[in-house]
C-alpha positions as CSV (number, residue, x, y, z in Angstrom):
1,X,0.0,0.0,0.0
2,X,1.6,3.6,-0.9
3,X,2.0,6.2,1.5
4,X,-0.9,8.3,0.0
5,X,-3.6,5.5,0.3
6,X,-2.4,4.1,4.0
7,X,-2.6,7.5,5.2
8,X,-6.0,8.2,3.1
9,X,-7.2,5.1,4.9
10,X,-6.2,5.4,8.0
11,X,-7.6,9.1,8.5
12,X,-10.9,8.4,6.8
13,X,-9.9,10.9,4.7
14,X,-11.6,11.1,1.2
15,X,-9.6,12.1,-1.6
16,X,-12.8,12.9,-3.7
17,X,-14.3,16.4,-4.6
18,X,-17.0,17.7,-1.9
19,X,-18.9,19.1,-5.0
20,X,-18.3,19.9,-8.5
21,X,-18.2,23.4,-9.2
22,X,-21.0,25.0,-11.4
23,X,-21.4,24.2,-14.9
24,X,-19.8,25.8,-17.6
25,X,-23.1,27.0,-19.0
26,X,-23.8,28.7,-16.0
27,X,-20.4,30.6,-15.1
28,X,-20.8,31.5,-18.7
29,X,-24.6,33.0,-18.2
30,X,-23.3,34.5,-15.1
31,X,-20.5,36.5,-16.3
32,X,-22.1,37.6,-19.6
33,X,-25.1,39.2,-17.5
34,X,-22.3,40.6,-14.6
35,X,-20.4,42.1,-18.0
36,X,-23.7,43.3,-19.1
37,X,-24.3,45.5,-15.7
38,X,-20.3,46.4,-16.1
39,X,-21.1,48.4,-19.4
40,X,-24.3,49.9,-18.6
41,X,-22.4,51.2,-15.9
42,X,-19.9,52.9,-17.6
43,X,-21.8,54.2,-19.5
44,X,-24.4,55.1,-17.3
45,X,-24.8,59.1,-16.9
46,X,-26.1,60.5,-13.5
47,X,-27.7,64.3,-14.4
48,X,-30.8,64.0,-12.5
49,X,-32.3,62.8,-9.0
50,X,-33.8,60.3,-11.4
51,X,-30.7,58.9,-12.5
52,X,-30.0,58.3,-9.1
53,X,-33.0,56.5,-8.3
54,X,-32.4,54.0,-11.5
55,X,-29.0,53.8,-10.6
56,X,-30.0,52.7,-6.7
57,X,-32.2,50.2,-8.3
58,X,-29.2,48.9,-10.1
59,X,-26.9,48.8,-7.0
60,X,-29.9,46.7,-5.2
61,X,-29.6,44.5,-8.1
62,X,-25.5,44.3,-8.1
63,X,-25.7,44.0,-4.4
64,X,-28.4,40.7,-4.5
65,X,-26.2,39.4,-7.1
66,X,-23.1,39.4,-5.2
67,X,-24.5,38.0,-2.2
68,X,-26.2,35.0,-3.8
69,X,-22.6,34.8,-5.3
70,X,-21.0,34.8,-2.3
71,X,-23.7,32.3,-0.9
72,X,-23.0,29.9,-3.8
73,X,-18.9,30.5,-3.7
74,X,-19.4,29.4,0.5
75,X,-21.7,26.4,-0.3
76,X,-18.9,25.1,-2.7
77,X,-15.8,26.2,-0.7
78,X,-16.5,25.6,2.8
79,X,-16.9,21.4,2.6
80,X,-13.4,21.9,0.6
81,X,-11.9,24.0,3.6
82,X,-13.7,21.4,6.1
83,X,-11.7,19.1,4.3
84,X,-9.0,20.6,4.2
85,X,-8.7,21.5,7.7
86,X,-9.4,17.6,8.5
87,X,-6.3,16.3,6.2
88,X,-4.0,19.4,7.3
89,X,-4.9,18.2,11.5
90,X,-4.0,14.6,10.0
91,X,-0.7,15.4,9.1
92,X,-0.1,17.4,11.5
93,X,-0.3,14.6,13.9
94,X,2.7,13.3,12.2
95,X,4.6,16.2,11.3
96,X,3.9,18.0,15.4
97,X,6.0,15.6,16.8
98,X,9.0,15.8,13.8
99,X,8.9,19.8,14.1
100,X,9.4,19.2,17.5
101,X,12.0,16.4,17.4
102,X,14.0,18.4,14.7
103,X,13.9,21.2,17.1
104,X,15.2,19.1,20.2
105,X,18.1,18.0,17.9
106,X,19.4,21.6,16.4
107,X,19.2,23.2,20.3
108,X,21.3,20.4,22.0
109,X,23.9,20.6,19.0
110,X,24.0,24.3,19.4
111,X,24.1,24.1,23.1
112,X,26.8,21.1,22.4
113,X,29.2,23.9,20.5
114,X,28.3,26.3,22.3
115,X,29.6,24.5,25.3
116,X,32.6,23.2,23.6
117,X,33.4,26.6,22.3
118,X,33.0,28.4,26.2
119,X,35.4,25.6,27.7
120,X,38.3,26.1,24.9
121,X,37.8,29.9,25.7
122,X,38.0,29.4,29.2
123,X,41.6,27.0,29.1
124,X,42.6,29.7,26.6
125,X,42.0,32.2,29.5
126,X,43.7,29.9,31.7
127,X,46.5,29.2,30.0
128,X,46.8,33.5,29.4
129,X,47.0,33.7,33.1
130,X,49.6,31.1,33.7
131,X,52.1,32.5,31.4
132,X,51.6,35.9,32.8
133,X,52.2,34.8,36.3
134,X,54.9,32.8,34.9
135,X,56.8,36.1,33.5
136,X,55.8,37.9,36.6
137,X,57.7,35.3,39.1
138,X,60.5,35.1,36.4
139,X,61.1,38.8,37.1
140,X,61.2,38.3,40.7
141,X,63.4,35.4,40.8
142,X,65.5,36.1,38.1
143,X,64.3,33.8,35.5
144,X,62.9,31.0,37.9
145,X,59.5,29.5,37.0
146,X,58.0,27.2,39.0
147,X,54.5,27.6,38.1
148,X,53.8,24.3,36.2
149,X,53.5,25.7,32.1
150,X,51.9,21.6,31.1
151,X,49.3,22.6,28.6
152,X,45.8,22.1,29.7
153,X,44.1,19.9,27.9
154,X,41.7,21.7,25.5
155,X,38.2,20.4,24.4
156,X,38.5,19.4,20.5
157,X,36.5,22.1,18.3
158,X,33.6,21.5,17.0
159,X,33.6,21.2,13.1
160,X,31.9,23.6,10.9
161,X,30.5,20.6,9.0
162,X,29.5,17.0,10.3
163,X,29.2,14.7,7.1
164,X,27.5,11.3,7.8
165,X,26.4,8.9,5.3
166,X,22.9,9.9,5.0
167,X,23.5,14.0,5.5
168,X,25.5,16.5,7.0
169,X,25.1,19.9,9.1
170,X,26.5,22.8,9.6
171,X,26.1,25.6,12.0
172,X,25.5,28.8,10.1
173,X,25.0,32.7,11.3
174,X,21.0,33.9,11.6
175,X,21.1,37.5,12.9
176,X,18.1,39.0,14.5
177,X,16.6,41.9,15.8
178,X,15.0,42.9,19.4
179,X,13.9,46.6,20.4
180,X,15.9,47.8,23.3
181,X,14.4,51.5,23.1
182,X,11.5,52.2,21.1
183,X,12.5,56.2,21.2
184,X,15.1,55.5,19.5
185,X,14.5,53.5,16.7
186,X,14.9,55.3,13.0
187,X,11.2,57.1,11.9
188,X,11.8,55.0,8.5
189,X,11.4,51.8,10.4
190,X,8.6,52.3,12.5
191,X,5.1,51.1,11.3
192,X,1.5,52.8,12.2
193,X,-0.9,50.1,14.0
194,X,-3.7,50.5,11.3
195,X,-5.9,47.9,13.4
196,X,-6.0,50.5,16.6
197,X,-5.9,53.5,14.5
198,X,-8.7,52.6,12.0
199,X,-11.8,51.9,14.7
200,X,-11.0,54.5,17.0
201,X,-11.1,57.4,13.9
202,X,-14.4,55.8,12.6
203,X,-15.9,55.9,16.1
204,X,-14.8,59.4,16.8
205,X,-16.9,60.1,13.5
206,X,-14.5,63.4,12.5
207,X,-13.6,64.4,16.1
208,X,-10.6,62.9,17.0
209,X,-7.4,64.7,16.4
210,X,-4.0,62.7,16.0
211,X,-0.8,64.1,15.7
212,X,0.8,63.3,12.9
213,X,-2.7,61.7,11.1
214,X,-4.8,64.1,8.6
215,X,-8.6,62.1,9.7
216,X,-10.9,63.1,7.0
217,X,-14.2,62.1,5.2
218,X,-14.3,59.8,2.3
219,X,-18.5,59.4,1.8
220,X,-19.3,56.0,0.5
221,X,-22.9,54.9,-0.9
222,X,-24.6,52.3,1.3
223,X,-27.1,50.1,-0.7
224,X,-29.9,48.1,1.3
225,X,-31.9,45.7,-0.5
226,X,-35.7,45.0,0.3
């Protein structure tokens, strides 16, 4: 059994489509009469109250048509993202654990060099500080050393690549970036929080004042159909 039809199988999941989507005739009938309503309203001239009225009428119309499109785009798309959403949770009991195990794995090789890399500093240090108390007490005495000059034995490095038969990994650099103090960050890399700014100017309907933020007025026509 292949990979595709165990896991399939085992997950219930059905690789069939939910629905077919509408027929060709239709789409076609569709657009040609949404191309139709296009036309008539670029070409449509608005002089009198009149105008306004036939061109309401024609909003109501555009605005029952796009809802029963939206209606019928749900109807077919939502058993699709059901689906979906069941055969993504599937695999993500397999893959949850991986992520997690490949995580596991890259810290405690890090922490490994890491580790390796702090105790070879630290018998470097060590080995600094013997030779300059060795040249201090020669100085004193004379020439005499007796502080014992053995080198320490230092941890091997680590190295830059680890080839197996099956892969190999290397450590590489992956810089990144934390704020320290906000008032000091460049202008040119600051960003405006549109999702707190945007409700609190339409609530204050005009009356809010910003520094820095020209609020103003951009009238849109609201259509409601009977």
């Amino acid at each position: 059994m292949s990979e595709e039809n165990l896991i399939g199988t085992e997950a219930g999941i059905s690789t069939s489509i939910v629905q077919q989507p509408l027929p060709e005739i239709t789409i076609a009938s569709l657009r040609e009469q949404a191309l139709g309503l296009l036309q008539y309203a670029s070409e449509r001239i608005i002089r009198t109250i009149d105008d306004t009225k036939s061109a309401t009428e024609d909003l109501s119309i555009i605005a029952k048509s796009k809802k029963w499109l939206e209606d019928k785009r749900k109807e077919y798309v939502t058993p699709l993202n059901n689906q979906a959403k069941v055969i993504n949770d599937t695999f993500k009991l397999v893959s949850d654990p991986l992520n997690q195990a490949d995580k596991i794995t890259r810290d405690k090789i890090l922490a490994f060099r890491e580790e390796q890399e702090r105790k070879r500093r630290e018998v470097e240090a060590i080995e600094a500080e013997k030779l300059a108390l060795a040249r201090r007490e020669a100085e004193l005495k004379d020439g005499e050393i007796t502080i014992d000059l053995t080198p320490i034995e230092k941890p091997d490095a680590v190295p830059d690549r680890i080839i197996t038969d099956i892969g190999t990994s290397n450590q590489r650099d992956n810089w990144k970036w934390q704020v320290t103090d906000l008032s000091q960050v460049p202008r040119e890399y600051l960003m405006i929080n549109a999702g707190m700014v945007t409700p609190i100017v339409k609530a204050s309907k005009g009356k809010l004042t910003i520094p820095g933020i020209r609020i103003y007025n951009e009238p849109i026509i609201a259509v409601n159909t009977k």
